[in-house]
C-alpha positions as semicolon CSV with decimal commas, in nm:
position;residue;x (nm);y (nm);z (nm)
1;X;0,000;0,000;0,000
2;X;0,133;0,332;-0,095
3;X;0,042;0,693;-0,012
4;X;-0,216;0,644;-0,309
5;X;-0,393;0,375;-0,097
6;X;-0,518;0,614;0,172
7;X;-0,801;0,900;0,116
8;X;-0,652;1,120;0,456
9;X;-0,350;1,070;0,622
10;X;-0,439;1,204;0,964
11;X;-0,112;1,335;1,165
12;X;-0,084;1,454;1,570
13;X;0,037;1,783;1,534
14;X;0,285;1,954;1,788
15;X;0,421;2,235;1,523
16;X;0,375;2,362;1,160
17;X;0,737;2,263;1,111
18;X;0,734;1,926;1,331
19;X;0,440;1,855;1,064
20;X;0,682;1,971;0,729
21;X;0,961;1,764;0,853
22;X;0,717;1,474;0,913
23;X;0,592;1,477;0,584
24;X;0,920;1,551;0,421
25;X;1,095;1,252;0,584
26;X;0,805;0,986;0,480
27;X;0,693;1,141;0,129
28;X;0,317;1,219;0,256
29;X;0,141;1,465;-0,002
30;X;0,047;1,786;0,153
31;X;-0,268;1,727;-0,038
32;X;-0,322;1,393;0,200
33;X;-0,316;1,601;0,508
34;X;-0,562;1,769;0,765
35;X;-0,347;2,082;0,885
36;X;-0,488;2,167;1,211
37;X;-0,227;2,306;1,418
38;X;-0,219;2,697;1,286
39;X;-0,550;2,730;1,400
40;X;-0,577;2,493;1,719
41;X;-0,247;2,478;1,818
42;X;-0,140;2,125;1,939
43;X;-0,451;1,954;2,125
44;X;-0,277;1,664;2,216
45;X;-0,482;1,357;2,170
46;X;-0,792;1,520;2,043
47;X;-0,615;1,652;1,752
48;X;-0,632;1,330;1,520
49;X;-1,034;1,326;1,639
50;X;-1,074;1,682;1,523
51;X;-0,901;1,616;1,150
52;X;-1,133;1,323;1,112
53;X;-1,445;1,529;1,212
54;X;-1,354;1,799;0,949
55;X;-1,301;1,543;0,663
56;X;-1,562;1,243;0,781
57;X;-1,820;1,436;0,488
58;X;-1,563;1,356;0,203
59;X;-1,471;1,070;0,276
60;X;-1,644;0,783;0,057
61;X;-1,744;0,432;0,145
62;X;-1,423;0,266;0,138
63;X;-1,187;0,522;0,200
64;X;-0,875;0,418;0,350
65;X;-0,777;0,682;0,648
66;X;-0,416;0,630;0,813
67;X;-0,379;0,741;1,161
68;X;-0,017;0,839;1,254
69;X;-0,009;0,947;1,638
70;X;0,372;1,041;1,720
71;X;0,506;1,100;2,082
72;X;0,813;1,207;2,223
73;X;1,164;0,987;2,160
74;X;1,112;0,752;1,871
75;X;0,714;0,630;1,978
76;X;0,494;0,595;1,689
77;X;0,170;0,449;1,575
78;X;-0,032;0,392;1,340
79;X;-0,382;0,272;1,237
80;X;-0,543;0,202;0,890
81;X;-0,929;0,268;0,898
82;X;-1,165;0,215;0,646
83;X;-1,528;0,413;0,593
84;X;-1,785;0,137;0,613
């Protein structure tokens, strides 16, 4: 599955540039992305809940979503979600 596969990518967001570098590093189009941060500032673990409340409307029946939630140190994970 590539970045083609997923409808959203849905990122936790600490800083505008924590998000660049984050998407620079792994190749993510901007265009796959829920930028949240400018406005909200980072709201911890709400923040990937928020992104998928602003895009839930576009999203078709089988849309792929991937959740990345990122933490301090080298923690990651992520989630693959499908709209039933």
């Amino acid at each position: 599955m590539d970045w083609d596969g997923f409808a959203k990518v849905l990122v936790h967001q600490v800083t505008v540039p924590y998000l660049e570098r984050f998407a620079e590093l792994t190749g993510v189009p901007a265009g796959k992305l829920v930028v949240t941060v400018p406005e909200l500032g980072n709201v911890a673990s709400a923040g990937i809940g928020i992104q998928l409340d602003r895009v839930f409307g576009e999203l078709a029946p089988g849309d792929r979503v991937l959740f990345v939630g990122l933490g301090g140190g080298i923690s990651i994970m992520t989630m693959v979600w499908e709209k039933s």
